[in-house]
C-alpha positions in Angstrom: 95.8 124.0 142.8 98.5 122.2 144.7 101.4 120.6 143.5 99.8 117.0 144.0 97.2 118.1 141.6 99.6 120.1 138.8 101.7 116.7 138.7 98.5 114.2 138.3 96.7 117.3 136.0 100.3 117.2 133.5 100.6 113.0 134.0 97.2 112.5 132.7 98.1 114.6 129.6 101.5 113.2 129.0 99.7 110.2 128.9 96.9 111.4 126.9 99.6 113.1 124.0 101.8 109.3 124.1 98.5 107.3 123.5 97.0 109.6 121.0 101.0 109.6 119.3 101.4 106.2 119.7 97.7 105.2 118.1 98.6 107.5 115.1 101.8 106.0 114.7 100.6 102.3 114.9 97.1 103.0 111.7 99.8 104.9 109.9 102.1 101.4 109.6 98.9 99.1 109.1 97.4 101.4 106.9 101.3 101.5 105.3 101.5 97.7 105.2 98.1 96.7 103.8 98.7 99.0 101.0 100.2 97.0 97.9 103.2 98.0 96.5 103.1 100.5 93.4 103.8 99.8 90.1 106.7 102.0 89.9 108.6 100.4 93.7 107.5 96.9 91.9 109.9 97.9 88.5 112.5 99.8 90.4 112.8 98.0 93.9 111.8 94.4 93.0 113.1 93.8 89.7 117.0 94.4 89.9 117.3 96.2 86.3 120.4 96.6 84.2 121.3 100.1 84.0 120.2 100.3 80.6 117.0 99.2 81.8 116.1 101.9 84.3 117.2 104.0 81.6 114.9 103.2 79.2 112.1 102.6 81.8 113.1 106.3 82.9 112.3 107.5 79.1 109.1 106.0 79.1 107.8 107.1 82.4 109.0 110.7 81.9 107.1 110.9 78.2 104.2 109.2 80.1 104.6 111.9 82.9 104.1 115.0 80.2 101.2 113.4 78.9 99.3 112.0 81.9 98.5 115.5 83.1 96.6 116.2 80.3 94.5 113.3 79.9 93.5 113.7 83.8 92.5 117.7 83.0 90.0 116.3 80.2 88.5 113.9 82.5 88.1 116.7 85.4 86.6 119.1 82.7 84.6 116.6 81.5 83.1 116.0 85.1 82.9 119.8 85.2 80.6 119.5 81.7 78.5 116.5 83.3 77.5 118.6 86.3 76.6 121.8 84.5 74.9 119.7 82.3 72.4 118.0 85.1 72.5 121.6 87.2 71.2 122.9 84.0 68.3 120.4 83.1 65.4 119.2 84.5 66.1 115.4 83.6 67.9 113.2 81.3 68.4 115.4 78.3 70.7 115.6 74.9 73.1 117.6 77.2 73.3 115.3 79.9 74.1 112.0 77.3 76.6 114.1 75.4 78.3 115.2 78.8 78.4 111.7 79.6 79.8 110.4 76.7 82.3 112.9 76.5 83.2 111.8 80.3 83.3 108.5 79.1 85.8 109.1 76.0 87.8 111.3 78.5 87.9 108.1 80.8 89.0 106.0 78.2 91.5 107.7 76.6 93.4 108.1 80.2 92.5 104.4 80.7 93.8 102.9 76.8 96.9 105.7 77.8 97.9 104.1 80.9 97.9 100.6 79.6 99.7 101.7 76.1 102.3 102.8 79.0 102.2 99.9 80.8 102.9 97.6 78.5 105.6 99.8 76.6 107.1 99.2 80.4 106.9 95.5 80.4 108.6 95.4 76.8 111.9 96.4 78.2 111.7 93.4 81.0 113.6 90.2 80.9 111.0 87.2 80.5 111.5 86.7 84.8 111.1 90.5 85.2 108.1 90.3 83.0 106.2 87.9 85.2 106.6 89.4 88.2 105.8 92.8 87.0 102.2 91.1 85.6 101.5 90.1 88.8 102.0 93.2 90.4 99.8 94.7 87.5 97.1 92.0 88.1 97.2 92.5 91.7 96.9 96.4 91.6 93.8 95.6 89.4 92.2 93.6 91.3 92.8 95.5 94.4 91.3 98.8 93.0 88.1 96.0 91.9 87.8 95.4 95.9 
């Protein structure tokens, strides 16, 4: 190959690598900036918190940290439960409905947890803090509702 044809051969796949770069680059930011901010850059970013704040707000999310992992491996072995259950049967049978509930009280409990948490959060906020930590919550709610 001559050199005309090395230089066009390498410019075309410069150009390729910069384009492909340069497309990945740009869906990472929109993808970045259409997310909404989480709960936890809402409390510590947004609400300018008095030390003792963030210091309680740190006690609760790190006893909410040591709990949360278990309430997420009940619902996974629950799911686990629910398909062995359906591989297992030829329909909707006693296994199946007591799989389900038990995915369901798994479910729950994670979901009454998370609130519990939530609002043990919003009890250390100012009144101003309060309200704009509800929005964020409402927001994140009805985002995840589509």
């Amino acid at each position: 190959m001559n050199t005309t044809w090395k230089s066009i051969v390498i410019t075309a796949i410069l150009a390729a690598l910069a384009s492909g770069a340069a497309t990945w680059a740009s869906a990472t930011w929109v993808m970045r900036e259409r997310q909404p901010p989480s709960l936890h850059s809402v409390v510590h970013e947004q609400l300018d918190l008095s030390a003792e704040q963030d210091r309680r707000l740190d006690a609760i999310e790190a006893r909410f940290a040591t709990r949360r992992p278990a309430l997420e491996a009940e619902v996974r072995a629950a799911n686990r439960e629910l398909a062995a259950a359906i591989a297992a049967s030829e329909g909707d049978s006693p296994q199946v409905q007591a799989a389900v509930d038990h995915f369901h009280a798994a479910m729950g409990d994670l979901q009454k947890a998370t609130i519990t948490h939530v609002f043990e959060m919003r009890s250390v906020l100012t009144p101003a803090q309060a309200k704009v930590f509800d929005e964020a919550v409402v927001d994140s709610l009805r985002d995840d509702a589509g």
